[in-house]
C-alpha positions as a printed Julia matrix, in Angstrom:
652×3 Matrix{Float64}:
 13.73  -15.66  -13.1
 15.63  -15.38  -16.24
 17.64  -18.6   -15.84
 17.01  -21.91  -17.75
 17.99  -24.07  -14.95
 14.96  -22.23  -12.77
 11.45  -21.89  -13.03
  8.83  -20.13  -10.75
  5.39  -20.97   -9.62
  4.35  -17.68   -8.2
  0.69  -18.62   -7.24
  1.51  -20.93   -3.94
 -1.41  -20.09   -1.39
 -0.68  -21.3     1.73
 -3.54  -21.87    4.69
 -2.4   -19.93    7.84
 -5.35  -19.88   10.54
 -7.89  -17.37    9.18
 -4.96  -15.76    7.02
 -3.92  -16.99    3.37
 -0.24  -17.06    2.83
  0.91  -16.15   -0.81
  4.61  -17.74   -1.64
  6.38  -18.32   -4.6
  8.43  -21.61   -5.61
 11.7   -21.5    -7.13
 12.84  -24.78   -8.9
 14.54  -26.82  -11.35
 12.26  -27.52  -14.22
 13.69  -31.05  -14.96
 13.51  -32.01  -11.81
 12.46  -36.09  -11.78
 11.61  -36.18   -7.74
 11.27  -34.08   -4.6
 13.51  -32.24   -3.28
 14.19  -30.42   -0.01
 12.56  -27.45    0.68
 14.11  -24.14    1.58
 11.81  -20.65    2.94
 11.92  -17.33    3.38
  9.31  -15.75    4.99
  9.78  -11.57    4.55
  7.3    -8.58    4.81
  9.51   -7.35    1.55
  6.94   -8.19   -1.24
  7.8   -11.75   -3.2
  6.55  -10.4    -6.15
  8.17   -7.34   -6.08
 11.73   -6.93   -3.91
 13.14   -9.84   -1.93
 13.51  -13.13   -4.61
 14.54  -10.23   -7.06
 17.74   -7.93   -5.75
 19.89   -8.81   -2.93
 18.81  -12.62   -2.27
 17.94  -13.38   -5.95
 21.92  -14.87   -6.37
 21.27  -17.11   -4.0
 18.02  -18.31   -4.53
 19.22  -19.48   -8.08
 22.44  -21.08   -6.22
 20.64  -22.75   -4.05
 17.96  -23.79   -6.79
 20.69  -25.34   -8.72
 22.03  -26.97   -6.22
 19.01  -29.59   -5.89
 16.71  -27.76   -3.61
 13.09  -25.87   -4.14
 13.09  -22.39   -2.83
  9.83  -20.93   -1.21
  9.76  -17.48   -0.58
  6.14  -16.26    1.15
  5.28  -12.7     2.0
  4.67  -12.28    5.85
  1.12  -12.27    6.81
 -0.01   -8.58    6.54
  2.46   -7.55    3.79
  2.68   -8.1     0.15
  0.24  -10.26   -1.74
 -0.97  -12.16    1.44
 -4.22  -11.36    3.54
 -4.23   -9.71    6.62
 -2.8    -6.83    8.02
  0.19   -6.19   10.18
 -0.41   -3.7    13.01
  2.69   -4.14   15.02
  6.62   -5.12   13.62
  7.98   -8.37   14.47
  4.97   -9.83   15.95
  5.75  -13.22   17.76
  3.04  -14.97   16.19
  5.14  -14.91   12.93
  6.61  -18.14   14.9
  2.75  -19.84   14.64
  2.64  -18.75   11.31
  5.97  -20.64   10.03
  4.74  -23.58   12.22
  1.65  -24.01    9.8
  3.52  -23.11    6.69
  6.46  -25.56    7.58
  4.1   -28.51    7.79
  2.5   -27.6     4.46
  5.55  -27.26    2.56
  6.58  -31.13    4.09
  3.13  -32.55    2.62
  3.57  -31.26   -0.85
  4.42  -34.48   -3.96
  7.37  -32.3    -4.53
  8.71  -32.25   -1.48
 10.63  -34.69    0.38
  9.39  -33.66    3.81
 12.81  -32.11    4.82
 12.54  -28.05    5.1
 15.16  -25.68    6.06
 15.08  -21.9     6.39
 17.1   -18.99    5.65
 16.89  -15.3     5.54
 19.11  -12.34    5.95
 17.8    -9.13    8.27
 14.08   -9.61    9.12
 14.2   -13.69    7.39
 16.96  -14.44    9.6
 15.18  -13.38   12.38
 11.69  -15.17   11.6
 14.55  -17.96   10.5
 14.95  -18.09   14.78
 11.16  -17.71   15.23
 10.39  -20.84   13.39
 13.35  -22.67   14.46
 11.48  -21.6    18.21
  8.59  -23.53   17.51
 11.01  -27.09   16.52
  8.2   -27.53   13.82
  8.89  -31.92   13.04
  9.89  -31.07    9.26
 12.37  -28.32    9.85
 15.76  -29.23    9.33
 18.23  -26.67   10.04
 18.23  -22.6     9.36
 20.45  -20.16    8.22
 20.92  -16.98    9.82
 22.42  -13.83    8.41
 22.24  -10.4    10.01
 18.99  -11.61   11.96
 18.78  -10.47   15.61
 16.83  -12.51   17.89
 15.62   -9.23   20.15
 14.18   -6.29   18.98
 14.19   -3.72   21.34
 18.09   -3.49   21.37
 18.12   -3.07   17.95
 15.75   -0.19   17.54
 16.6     1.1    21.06
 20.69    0.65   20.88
 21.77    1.61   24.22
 18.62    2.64   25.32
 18.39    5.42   22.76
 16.09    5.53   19.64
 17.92    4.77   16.22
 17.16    8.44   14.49
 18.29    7.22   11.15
 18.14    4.07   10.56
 14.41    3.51   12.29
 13.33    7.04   11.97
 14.52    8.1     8.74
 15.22    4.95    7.02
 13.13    1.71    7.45
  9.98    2.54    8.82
  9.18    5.03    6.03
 10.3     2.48    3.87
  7.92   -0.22    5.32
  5.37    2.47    5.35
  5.27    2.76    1.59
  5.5    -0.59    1.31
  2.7    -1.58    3.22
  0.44    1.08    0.88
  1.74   -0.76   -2.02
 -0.24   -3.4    -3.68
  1.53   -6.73   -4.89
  2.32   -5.93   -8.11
  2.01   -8.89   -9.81
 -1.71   -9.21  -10.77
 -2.85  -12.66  -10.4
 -6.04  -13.84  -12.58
 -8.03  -14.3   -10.21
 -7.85  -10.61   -9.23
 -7.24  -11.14   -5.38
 -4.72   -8.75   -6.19
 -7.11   -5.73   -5.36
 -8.75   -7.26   -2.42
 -5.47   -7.78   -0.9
 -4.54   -4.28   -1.39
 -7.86   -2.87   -0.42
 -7.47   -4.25    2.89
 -3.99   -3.09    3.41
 -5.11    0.63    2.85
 -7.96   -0.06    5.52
 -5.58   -1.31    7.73
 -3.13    1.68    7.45
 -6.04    3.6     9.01
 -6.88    1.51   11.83
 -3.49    0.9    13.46
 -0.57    3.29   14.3
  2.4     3.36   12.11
  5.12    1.61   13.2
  7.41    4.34   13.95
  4.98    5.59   16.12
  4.17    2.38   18.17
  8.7     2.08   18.41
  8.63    5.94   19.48
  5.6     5.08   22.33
  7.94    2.53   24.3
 11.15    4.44   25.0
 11.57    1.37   27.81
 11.67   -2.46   27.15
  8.14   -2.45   28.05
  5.43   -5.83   27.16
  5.66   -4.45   24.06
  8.97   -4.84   23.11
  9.42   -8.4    25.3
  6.59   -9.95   23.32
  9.41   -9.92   20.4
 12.34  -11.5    22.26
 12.98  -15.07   20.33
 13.23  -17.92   22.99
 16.15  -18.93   20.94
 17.05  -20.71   24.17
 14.67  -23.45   22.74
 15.54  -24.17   19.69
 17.01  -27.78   18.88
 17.53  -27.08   15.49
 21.06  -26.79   13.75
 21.9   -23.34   13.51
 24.05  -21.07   11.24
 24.48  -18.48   12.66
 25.67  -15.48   10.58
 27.09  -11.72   11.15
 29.58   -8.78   10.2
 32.06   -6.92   12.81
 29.98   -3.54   10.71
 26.53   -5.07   11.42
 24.58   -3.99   13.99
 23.41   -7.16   15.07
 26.62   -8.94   15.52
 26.35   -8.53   19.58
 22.57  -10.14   19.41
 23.85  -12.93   16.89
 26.86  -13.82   19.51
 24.53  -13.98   21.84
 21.72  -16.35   20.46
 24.47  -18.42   19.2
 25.98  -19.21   22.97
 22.13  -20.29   23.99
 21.18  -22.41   21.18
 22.28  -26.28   22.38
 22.3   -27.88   18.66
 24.56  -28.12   16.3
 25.85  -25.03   15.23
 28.32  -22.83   13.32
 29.41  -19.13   13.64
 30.43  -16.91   11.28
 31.89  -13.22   11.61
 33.3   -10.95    9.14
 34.13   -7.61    8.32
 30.91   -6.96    6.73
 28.35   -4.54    6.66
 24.06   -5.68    6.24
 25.1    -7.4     3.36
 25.75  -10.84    1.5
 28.97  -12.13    2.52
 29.43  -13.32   -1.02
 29.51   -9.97   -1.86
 31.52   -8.01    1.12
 33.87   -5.37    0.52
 36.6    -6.11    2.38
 36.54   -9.98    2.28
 34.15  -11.44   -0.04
 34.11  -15.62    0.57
 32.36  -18.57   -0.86
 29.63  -17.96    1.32
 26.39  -19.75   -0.94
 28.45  -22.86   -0.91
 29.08  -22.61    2.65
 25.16  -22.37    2.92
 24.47  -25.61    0.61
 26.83  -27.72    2.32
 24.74  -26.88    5.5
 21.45  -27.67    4.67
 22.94  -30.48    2.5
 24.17  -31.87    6.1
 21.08  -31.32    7.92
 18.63  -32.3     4.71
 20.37  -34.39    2.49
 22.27  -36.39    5.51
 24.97  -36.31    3.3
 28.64  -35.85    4.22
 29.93  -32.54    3.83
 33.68  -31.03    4.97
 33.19  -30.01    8.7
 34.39  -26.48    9.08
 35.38  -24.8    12.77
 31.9   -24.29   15.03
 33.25  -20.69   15.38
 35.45  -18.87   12.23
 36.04  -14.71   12.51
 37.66  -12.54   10.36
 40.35  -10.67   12.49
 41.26   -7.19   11.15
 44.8    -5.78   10.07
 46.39   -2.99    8.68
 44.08   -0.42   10.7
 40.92   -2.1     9.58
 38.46   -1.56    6.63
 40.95   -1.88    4.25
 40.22   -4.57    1.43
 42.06   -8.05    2.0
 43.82   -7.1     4.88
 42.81   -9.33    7.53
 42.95  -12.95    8.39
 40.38  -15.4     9.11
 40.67  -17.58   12.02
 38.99  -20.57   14.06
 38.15  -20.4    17.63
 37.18  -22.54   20.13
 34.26  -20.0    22.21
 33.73  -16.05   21.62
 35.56  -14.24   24.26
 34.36  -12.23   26.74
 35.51   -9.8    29.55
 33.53  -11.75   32.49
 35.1   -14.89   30.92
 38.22  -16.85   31.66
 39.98  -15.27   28.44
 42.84  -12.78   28.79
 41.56   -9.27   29.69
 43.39   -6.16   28.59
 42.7    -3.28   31.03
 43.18    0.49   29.85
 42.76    3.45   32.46
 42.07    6.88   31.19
 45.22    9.0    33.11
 46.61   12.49   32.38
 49.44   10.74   30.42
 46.73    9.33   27.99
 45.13    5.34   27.81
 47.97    3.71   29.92
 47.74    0.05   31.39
 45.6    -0.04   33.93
 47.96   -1.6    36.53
 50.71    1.16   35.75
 48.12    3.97   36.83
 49.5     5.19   40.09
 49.28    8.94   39.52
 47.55   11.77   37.29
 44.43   11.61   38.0
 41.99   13.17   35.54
 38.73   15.75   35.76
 37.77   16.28   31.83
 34.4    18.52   31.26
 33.07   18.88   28.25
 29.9    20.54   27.05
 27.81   18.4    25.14
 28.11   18.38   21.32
 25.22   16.71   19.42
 27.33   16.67   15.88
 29.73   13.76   17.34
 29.31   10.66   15.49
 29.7    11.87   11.85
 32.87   11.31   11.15
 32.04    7.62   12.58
 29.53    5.8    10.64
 31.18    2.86    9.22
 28.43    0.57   10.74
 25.69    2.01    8.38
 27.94    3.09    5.05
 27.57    1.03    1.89
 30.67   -0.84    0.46
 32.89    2.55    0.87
 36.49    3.23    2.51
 36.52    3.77    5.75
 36.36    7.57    6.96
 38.88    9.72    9.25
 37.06    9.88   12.68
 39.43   12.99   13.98
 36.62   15.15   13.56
 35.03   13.45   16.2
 37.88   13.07   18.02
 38.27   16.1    18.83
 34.77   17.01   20.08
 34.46   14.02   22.24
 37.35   13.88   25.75
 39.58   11.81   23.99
 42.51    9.43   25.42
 45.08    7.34   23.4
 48.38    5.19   24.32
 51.8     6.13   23.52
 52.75    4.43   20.4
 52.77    0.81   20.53
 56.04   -1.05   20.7
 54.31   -4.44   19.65
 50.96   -5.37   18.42
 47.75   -4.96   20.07
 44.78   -7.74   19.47
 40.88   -7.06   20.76
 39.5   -10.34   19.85
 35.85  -10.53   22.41
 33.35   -8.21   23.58
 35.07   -5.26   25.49
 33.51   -3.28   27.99
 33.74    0.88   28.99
 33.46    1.37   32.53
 32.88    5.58   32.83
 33.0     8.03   35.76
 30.88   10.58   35.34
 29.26   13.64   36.78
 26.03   15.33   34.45
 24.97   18.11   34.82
 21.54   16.64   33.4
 19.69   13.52   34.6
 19.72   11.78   31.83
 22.87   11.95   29.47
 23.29    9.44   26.38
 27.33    8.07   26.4
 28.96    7.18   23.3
 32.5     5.5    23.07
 34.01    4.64   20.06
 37.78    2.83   20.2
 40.29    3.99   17.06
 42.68    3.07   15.35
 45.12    5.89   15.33
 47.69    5.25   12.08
 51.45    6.66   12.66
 50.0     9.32    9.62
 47.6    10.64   12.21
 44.71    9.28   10.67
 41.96    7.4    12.46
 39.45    4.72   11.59
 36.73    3.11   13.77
 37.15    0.03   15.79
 34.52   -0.63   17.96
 31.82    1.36   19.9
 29.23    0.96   22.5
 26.46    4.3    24.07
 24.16    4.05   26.7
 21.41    6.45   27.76
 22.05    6.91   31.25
 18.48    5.99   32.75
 19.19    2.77   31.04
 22.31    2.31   32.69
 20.98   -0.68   35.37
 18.78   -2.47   32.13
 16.04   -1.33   29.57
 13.16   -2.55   31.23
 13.1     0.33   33.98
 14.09    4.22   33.97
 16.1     5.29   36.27
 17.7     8.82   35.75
 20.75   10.19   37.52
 20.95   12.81   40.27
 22.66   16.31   38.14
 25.97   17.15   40.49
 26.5    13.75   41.54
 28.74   11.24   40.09
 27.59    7.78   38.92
 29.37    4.99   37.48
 28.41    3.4    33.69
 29.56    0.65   31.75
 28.91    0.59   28.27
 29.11   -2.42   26.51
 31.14   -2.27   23.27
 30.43   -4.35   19.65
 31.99   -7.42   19.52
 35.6    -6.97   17.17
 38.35   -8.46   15.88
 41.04   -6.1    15.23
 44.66   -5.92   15.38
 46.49   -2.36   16.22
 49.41   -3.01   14.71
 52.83   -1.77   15.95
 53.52    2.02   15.46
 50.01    2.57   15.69
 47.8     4.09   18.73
 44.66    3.23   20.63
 42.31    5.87   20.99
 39.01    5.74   23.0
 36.57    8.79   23.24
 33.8     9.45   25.17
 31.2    12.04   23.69
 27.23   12.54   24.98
 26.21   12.15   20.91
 26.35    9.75   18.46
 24.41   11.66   15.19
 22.57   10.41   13.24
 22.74    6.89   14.5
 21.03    8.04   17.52
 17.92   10.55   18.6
 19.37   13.11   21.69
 17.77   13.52   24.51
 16.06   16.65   25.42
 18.03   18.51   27.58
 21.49   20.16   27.07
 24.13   20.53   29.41
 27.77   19.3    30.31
 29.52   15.89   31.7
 32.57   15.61   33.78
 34.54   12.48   33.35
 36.83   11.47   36.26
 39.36    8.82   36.87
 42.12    8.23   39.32
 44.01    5.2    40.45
 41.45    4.11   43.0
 38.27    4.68   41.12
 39.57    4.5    37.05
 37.68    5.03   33.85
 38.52    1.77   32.27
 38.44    0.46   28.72
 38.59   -3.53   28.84
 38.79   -6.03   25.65
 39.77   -9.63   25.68
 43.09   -9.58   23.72
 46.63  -10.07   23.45
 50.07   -8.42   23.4
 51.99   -9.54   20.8
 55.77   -9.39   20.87
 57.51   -9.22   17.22
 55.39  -10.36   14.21
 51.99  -11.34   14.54
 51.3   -14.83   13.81
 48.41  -16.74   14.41
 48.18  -20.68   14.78
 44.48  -20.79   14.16
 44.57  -19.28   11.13
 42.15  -20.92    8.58
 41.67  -20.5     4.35
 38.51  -19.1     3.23
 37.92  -19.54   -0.51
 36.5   -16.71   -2.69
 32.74  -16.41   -4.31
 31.48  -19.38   -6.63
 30.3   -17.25   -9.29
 28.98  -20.13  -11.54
 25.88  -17.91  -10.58
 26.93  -14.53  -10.94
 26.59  -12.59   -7.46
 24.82   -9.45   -8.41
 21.06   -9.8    -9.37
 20.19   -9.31  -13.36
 16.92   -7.23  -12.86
 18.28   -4.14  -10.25
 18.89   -1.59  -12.16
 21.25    1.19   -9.41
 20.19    4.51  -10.42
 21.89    6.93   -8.06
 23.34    6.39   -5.06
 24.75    9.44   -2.56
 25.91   10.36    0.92
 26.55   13.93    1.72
 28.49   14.82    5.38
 28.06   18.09    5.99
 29.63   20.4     9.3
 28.4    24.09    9.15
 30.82   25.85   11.26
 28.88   28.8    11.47
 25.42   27.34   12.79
 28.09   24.82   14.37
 25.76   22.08   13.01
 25.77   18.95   11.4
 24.13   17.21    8.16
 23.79   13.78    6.65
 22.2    13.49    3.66
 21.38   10.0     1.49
 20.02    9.27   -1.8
 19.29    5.64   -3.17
 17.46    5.46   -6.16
 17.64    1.93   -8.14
 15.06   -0.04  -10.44
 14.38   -3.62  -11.45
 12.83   -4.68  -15.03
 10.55   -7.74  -13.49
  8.95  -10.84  -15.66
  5.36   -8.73  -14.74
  5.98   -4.98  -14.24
  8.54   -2.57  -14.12
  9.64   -0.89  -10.76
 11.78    2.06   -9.21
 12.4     3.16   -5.75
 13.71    6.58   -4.81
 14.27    7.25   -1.45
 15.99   10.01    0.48
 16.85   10.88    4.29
 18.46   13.7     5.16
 18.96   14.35    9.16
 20.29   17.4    10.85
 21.58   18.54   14.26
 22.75   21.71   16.04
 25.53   21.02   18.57
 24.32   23.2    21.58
 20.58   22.26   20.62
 19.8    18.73   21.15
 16.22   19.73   20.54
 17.04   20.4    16.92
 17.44   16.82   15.94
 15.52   15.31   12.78
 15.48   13.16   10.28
 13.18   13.8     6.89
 12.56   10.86    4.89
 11.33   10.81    1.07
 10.34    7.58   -0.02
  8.62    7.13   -3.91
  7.9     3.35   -5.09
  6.77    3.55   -9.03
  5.08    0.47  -10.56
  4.83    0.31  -14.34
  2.42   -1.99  -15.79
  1.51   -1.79  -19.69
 -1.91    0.08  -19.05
 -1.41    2.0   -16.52
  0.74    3.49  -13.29
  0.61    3.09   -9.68
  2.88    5.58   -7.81
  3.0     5.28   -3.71
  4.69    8.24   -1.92
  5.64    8.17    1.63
  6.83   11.65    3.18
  7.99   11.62    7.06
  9.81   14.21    9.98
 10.42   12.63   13.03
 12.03   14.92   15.69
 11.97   14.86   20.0
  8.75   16.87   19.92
  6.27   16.19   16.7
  6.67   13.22   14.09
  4.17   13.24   10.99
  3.97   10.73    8.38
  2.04   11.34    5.44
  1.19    9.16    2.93
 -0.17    8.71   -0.98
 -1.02    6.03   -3.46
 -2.53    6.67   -7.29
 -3.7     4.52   -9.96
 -3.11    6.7   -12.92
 -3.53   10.34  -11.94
 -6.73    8.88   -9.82
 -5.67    9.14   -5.59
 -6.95    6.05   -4.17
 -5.47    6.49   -0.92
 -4.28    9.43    1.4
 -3.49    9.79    5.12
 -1.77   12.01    7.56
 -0.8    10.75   10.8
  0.61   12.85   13.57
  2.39   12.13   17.04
């Protein structure tokens, strides 16, 4: 790294069972003694990606702060042996076990080691923390989900973008890609060699996810036993994450000490959030100085959330907050109860009369006018567009303020005229301009309704009752404002329709309501809170943003085509980094596409191209995939020069 205060031994090779581990250590070059260790173990490429763009801020922050940083390249991926046939493998827990004990035994270690990771590190952050390895410390855990089938299954339905389109093309051109820092010994090209092999023996990834539709032995054999770990825990998560329900939930089972943090952020560094950026690295270094320095640190709350104001997304408006246990509908907090009536989203116990028979055809297009889970740093968008497709109920305006602080709940009453509808409902924010933004959601595939490990599919004609489970929020709808909640049988392109087209009828009368439920509160006059709690901005003694990425292009395109009635999202990133051994851009683009009457139309095309520059020569990998309900090919390319070293097709 280009930093004084840190050098970098890139040629660690750690002993894993068979497998050889390759990790890099990040230090201070003056250092007189040991010092703690800190890892990261990623399938992102050390050499190439992870200790370079997103995390690279804080490895030098942490550096700095008197601890060795290890970051090692899972075993399968990057510059270490092996290959990697299936995602998330369990016996990444094993392999942190031996690397853990190796770390404690080097002379420049003081036999303390923590972990930390954001996405896939925080979650093999949990896996090691499993194990309770003697030299491991305490972790740090940001965006990490402890269960995987949830996550790529969301509701029971398959994530069309974001698996489909987005990461496992991704992972698929980096798995072809060699590490692209060539080490003198030249295990360099062994390493890759085998990885190509590999690629030809197993099934991509996508393909294995797109095999087990149910939370099958293959999907179990990834759930964390998180209930297990004794290790101190910092738990990590944003309200526009996708794993904020999972990190809730792994937090409340884990008996050690602990700490939870949720804010309005999106799958990013919390240092660098849109809407409230905080001092999150220092945060992080007073933790592991705790748990590995044993030295004494200010105790923040176990529990601090960012509660949202001002119609949400909007930057600084919010407040952040301690609390003594995450709320929950089936728990002792206060429960706000919302029927869906003729009059509109009235209080449950007022519901006496108008009761309400809504059909609606299905429209596959709903959804995107709603995607502020997966948008970069951007404002907010309108969601009206989906309003209006989806059977739609709001209050009257509210007289006083409205606060969902828990995880809510949807309970539906529905009648399909297919056996096997997918629910979405998304709670707004309705402004008193009309405008809408996105609170909260939750969608279930209906033959998931009773739990994912079984399929059972509804009876067409005969009415069924569903409760979908909603993100975990905390919002407040302020006074003047409206609540909205509406139901739609699409989410695009967050989610992959099911086959067959047809129509749902919600009902709901006084006896036997549609419900929306949230713990909450009503608040009369000005909202004040008593638990309110400062959070200080960014130390940016290290700056924030990494010196080597390079952002070339970045694009989103939302397109409605009222004449094929369809819908269109289409998303370029393109960025490159100037590293200490080669120089490297990645383009990729997704573009997914539905027609509303024609579920079977749904897609997503992925381009991915990963350029390596060296002085001598060029390697170029290319990943091209189409996944849709009935075919999904992936094809992929690597070349040395203008010389094709490696080409596959696979087909499902």
């Amino acid at each position: 790294m280009d930093d004084p205060q840190v050098a970098c031994d890139p040629d660690l090779l750690v002993p894993v069972g068979e497998e050889t581990v390759a990790a890099s250590r990040f230090y201070a070059p003056d250092d007189t003694g040991p010092s703690p260790t800190l890892l990261m173990y990623i399938p992102y490429h050390k050499d190439t990606f992870t200790p370079y763009t997103s995390t690279e801020p804080t490895i030098r922050y942490l550096v700095r702060h008197g601890y060795d940083v290890v970051v090692a390249d899972v075993v399968g991926t990057g510059a270490s042996s092996g290959v990697k046939p299936k995602s998330g493998s369990m016996d990444e827990g094993d392999h942190i076990e031996a690397i853990v004990a190796w770390l404690a035994d080097r002379e420049w270690s003081t036999g303390r080691v923590g972990m930390f990771g954001i996405s896939y590190g925080g979650t093999t952050s949990l896996k090691g923390a499993a194990r309770n390895p003697d030299s491991l410390d305490a972790i740090v855990v940001i965006h990490g989900p402890h269960t995987q089938y949830r996550e790529t299954y969301q509701g029971g339905s398959f994530a069309l973008y974001r698996m489909g389109g987005n990461w496992t093309p991704y992972m698929q051109a980096l798995a072809a890609l060699p590490p692209t820092r060539r080490d003198a010994a030249g295990r360099w090209a062994d390493v890759w060699k085998e990885r190509l092999d590999g690629l030809v023996e197993h099934d991509p990834w996508l393909f294995q996810m797109l095999d087990h539709e149910s939370k099958d032995e293959y999907w179990q054999d990834m759930d964390v036993a998180v209930e297990s770990i004794d290790v101190p825990t910092f738990a990590v998560c944003g309200w526009r994450d996708r794993y904020a329900l999972s990190t809730i939930e792994y937090f409340d089972r884990i008996d050690a000490p602990k700490r939870l943090l949720l804010g309005p952020w999106r799958h990013e560094m919390p240092h660098r959030g849109r809407e409230s950026a905080i001092d999150f690295r220092r945060q992080v270094a007073a933790w592991f100085d705790r748990h590995l320095m044993d030295a004494e640190t200010p105790n923040p709350p176990e529990i601090a959330v960012w509660t949202e104001r001002d119609g949400g997304g909007a930057v600084d408006a919010g407040q952040w907050r301690r609390l003594d246990a995450w709320p929950d509908v089936d728990d002792d907090a206060e429960t706000l109860s919302y029927a869906c009536s003729r009059d509109g989203l009235v209080a449950a116990d007022s519901f006496e009369t108008g009761d309400v028979e809504r059909t609606q055809e299905y429209d596959h297009t709903v959804g995107l006018d709603s995607l502020d889970d997966i948008y970069g740093a951007s404002e907010p968008t309108d969601t009206t567009p989906d309003d209006v497709r989806a059977v739609s109920f709001e209050t009257d305006t509210l007289d006083s303020a409205v606060e969902l602080t828990g995880t809510g709940v949807a309970t539906l009453r529905v009648t399909p005229t297919t056996a096997d509808p997918y629910l979405a409902v998304r709670v707004v924010d309705v402004a008193p301009d009309g405008s809408s933004r996105l609170v909260t959601h939750g969608e279930r595939q209906a033959k998931h309704r009773n739990g994912f490990t079984t399929a059972n599919p509804l009876t067409p004609g005969e009415e069924s009752e569903i409760t979908v489970p909603l993100k975990p929020k905390s919002h407040v709808f302020e006074e003047g404002h409206r609540i909205r909640v509406a139901v739609s049988a699409a989410y695009f392109p967050l989610h992959l329709p099911t086959r067959d087209h047809g129509s749902f009828t919600l009902r709901s009368t006084p006896a036997a309501p549609s419900l929306l439920r949230f713990p909450g509160t009503r608040h009369g006059g000005s909202v004040t809170f008593d638990d309110e709690i400062a959070m200080s901005g960014p130390d940016t003694t290290v700056d924030t943003a990494s010196p080597y990425v390079h952002d070339d292009s970045a694009n989103w395109e939302l397109v409605r085509n009222p004449l094929s009635d369809s819908a269109r999202m289409l998303t370029e990133n393109a960025f490159s980094l100037d590293l200490p051994h080669a120089s490297v851009s990645v383009d990729q683009t997704v573009e997914t596409a539905v027609e509303a009457r024609d579920p079977t139309t749904a897609n997503a095309k992925s381009d991915v191209t990963i350029t390596v520059e060296y002085d001598a020569e060029t390697v170029v990998v290319e990943v091209t995939s189409h996944v849709s309900r009935d075919v999904t090919t992936i094809e992929a390319t690597a070349t040395l020069d203008d010389d094709v070293v490696f080409h596959h097709r696979w087909r499902r």
